[in-house]
VEXDOKE-673741 format. One record per residue (C-alpha): residue number from 0; chain; x, y, z. Coordinates in Angstrom, 3 decimals. Example, Ala and Ser with C-alpha at 12.3 -4.5 7.8 and 13.67 -1.06 7.14 Angstrom:
BEGIN
(0,'A',(12.300,-4.500,7.800))
(1,'A',(13.670,-1.060,7.140))
END
This chain:
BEGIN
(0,'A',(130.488,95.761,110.146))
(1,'A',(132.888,95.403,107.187))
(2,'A',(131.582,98.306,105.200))
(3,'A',(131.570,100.673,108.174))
(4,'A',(135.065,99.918,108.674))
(5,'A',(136.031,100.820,105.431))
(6,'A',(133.821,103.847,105.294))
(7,'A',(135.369,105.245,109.294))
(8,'A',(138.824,104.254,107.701))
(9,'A',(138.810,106.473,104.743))
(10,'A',(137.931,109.297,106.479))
(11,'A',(140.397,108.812,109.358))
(12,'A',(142.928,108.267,106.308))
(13,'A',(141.697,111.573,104.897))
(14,'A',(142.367,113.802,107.833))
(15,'A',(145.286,111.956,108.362))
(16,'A',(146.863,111.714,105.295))
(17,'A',(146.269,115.727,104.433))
(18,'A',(148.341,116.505,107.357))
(19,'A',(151.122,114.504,106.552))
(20,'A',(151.361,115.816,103.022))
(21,'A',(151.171,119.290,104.211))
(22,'A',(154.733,119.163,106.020))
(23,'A',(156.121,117.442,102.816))
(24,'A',(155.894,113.675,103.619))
(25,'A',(155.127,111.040,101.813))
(26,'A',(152.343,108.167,102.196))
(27,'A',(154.447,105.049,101.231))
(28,'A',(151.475,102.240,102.027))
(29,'A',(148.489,101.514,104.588))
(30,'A',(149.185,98.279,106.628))
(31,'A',(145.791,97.661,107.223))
(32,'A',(144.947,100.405,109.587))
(33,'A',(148.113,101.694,109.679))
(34,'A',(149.801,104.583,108.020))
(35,'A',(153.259,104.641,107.066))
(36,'A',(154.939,108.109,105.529))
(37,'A',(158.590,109.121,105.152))
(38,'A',(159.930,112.513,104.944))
(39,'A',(163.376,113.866,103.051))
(40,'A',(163.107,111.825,99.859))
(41,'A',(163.180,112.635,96.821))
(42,'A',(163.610,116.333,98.373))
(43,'A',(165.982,116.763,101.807))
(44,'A',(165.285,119.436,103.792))
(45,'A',(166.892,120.441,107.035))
(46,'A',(164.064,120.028,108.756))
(47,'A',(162.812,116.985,107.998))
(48,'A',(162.518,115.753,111.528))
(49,'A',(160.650,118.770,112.592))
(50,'A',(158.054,118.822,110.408))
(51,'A',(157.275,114.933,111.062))
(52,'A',(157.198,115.734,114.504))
(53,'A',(154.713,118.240,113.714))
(54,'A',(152.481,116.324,111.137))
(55,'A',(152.799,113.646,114.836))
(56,'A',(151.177,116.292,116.747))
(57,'A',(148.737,117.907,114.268))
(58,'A',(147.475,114.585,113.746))
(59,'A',(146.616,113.675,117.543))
(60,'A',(144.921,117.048,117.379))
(61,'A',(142.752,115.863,114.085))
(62,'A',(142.274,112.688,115.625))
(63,'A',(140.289,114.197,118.418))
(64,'A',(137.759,116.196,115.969))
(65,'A',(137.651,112.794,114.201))
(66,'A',(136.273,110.455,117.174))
(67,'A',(133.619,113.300,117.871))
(68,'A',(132.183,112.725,114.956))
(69,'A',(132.609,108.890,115.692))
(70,'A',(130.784,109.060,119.198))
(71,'A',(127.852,111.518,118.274))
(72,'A',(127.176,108.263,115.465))
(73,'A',(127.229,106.092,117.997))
(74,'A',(130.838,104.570,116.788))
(75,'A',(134.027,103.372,118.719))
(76,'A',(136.813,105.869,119.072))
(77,'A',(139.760,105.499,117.483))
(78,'A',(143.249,105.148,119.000))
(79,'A',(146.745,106.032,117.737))
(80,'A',(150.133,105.681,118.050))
(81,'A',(152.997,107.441,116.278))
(82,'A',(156.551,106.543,116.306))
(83,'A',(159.063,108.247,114.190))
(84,'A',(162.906,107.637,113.491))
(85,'A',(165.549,109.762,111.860))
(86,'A',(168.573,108.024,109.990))
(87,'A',(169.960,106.610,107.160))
(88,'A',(167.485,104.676,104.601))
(89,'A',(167.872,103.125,101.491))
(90,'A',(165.060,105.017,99.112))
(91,'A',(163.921,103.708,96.182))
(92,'A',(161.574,101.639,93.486))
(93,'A',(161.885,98.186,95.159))
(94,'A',(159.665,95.154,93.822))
(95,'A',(159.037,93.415,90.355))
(96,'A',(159.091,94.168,86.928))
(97,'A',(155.261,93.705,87.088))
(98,'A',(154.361,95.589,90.161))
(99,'A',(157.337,98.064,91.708))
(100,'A',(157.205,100.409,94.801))
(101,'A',(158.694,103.619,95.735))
(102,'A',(159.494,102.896,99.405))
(103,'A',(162.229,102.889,101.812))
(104,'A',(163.742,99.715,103.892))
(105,'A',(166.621,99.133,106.362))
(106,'A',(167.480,99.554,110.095))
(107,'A',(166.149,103.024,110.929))
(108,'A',(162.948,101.916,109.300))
(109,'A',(162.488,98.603,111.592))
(110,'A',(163.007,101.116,114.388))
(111,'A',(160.485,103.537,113.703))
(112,'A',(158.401,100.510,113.639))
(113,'A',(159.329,99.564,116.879))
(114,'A',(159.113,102.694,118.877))
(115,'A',(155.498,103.051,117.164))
(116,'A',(154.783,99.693,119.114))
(117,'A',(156.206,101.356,121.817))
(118,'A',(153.332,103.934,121.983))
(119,'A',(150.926,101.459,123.627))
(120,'A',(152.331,99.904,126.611))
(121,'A',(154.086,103.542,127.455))
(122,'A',(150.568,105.315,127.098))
(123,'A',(151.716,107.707,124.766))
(124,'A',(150.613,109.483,121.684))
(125,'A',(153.709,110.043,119.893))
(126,'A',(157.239,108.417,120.925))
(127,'A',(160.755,109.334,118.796))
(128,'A',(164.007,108.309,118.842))
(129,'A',(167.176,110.411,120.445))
(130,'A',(168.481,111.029,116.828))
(131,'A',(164.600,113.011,116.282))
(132,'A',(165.212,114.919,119.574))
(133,'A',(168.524,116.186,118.896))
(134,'A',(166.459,117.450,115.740))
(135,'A',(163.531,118.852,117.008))
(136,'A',(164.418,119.878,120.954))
(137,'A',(165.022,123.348,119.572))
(138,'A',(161.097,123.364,118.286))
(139,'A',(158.841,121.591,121.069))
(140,'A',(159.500,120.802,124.672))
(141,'A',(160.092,116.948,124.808))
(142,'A',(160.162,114.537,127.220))
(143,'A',(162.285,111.985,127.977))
(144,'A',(159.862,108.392,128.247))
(145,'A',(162.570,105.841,129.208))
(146,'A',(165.648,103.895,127.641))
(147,'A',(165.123,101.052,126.510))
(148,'A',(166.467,97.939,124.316))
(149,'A',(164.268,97.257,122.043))
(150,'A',(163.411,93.678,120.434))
(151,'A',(165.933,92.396,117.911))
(152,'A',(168.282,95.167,119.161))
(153,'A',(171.513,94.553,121.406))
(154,'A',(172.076,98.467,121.985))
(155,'A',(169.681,100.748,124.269))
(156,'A',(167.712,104.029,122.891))
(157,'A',(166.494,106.568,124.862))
(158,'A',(162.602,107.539,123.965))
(159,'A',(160.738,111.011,123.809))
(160,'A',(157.765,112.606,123.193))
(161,'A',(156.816,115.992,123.186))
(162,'A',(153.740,118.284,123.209))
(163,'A',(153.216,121.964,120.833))
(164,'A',(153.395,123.331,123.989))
(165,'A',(152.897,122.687,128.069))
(166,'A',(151.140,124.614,130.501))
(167,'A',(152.169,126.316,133.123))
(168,'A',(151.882,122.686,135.444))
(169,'A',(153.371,120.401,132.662))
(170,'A',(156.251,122.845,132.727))
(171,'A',(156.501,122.192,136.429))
(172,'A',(155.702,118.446,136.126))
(173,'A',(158.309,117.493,132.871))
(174,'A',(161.046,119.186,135.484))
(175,'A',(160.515,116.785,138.172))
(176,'A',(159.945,113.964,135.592))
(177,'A',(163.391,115.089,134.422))
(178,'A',(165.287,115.631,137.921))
(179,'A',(163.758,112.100,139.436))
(180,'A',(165.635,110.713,136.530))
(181,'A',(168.891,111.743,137.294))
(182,'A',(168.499,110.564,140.521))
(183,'A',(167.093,106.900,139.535))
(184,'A',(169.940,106.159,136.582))
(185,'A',(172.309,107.427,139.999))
(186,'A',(170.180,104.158,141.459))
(187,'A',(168.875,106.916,144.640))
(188,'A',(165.401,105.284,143.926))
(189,'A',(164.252,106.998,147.402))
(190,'A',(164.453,110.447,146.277))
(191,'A',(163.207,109.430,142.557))
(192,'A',(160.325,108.110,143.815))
(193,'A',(159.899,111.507,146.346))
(194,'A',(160.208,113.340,142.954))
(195,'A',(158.064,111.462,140.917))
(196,'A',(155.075,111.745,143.545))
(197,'A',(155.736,115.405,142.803))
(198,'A',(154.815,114.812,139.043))
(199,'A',(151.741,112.586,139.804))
(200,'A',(150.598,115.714,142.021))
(201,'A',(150.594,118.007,139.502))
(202,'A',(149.358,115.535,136.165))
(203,'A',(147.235,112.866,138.450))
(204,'A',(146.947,110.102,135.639))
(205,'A',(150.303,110.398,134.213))
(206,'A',(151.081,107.170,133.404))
(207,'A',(155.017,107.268,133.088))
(208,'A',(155.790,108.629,136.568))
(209,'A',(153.556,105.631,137.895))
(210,'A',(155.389,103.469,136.076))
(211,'A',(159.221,104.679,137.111))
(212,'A',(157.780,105.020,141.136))
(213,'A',(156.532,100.776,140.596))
(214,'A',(160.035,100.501,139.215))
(215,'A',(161.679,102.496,142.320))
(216,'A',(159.652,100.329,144.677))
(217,'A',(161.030,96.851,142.940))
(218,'A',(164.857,98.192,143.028))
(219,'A',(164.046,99.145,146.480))
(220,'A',(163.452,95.501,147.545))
(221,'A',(165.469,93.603,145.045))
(222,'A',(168.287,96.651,144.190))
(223,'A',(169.879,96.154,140.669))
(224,'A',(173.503,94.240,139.426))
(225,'A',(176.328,97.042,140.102))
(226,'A',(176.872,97.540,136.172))
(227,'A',(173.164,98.370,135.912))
(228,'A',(172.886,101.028,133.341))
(229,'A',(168.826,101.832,133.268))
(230,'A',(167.794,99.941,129.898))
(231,'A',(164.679,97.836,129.816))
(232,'A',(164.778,95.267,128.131))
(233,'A',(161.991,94.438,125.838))
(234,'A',(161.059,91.425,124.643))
(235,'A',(157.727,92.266,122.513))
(236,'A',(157.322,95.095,119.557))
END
């Protein structure tokens, strides 16, 4: 019902939005259930990138205390996707002498919109751009998800994610993920997909290394242009 909605959204906004304050961003506006924050404005700091990162992973963790409560009242569960970029924005009070807004716009924005669409069809919590891993590789173990083009974009972008920390067979796992790569932008799909069975052996649901071994399969039977260079194109945010 309407009213429960509203009730289950401010507190998921609560937990939510506490976090993101904590590591010095800022809310800039809820679109509808969504959250959108920016970090380095008014105040820079060098690590900008890491601490949205973390705010990304703190709140998956809060999310999880948050749909306990939700279940033991007999509620849905909530689920979230987080997509953060790291670039050049134009900051600043942007609207009408009767209502103005201190909010950021251009290209990096749109893409951080994007790769938070992203989250869904790649099954992931969190999902960043290459100019947030060069930023934050040094902090978290990350993952690279797939390159990709994506809509209203002519050039590719490699996607990550990245955990607080792995375990002893996500360690193992991300290092196949990471070798079968190599070997399927080389177009060896054979000894991708040999790899990637490797990572489904040690993390049994994980989605991406299902999703690269389909891929391997196709290439196998219909093998790619020469000047194939690994991008998907996508045609949805």
């Amino acid at each position: 019902m309407p009213d429960e909605l509203v009730n289950a959204l401010n507190k998921y906004f609560e937990f939510m939005v506490d976090i993101i304050m904590s590591h010095n961003g800022i809310i800039d506006k809820y679109i509808g259930d969504a959250i959108m924050a920016f970090f380095g404005a008014p105040v820079k700091r060098a690590d900008d990138a890491i601490q949205a990162v973390t705010a990304a992973l703190e709140m998956q963790e809060a999310l999880l205390l948050f749909n306990e409560d939700q279940t033991a009242r007999g509620k849905p569960a909530f689920v979230t996707g987080i997509g953060i970029n790291y670039g050049v924005v134009t900051v600043g009070n942007i609207g009408s002498e009767k209502k103005m807004d201190y909010t950021i716009i251009g290209d990096m924005v749109n893409l951080g919109s994007r790769l938070e669409g992203l989250t869904k069809p790649y099954k992931q919590d969190v999902i960043f751009s290459e100019s947030v891993y060069q930023k934050v590789k040094v902090a978290y173990p990350c993952r690279l998800v797939d390159k990709v083009v994506v809509k209203g974009k002519t050039q590719g972008e490699k996607i990550f994610t990245a955990k607080k920390s792995l375990n002893e067979r996500e360690k193992e796992a991300w290092a196949y993920h990471h070798k079968a790569l190599r070997y399927y932008y080389k177009q060896d799909f054979k000894e991708a997909i040999r790899l990637f069975k490797s990572v489904e052996k040690l993390l049994p649901k994980d989605f991406v290394a299902g999703m690269f071994m389909e891929r391997c399969r196709g290439y196998l039977k219909n093998p790619p242009p020469p000047d194939w260079n690994g991008l998907e194109i996508l045609t949805s945010k």
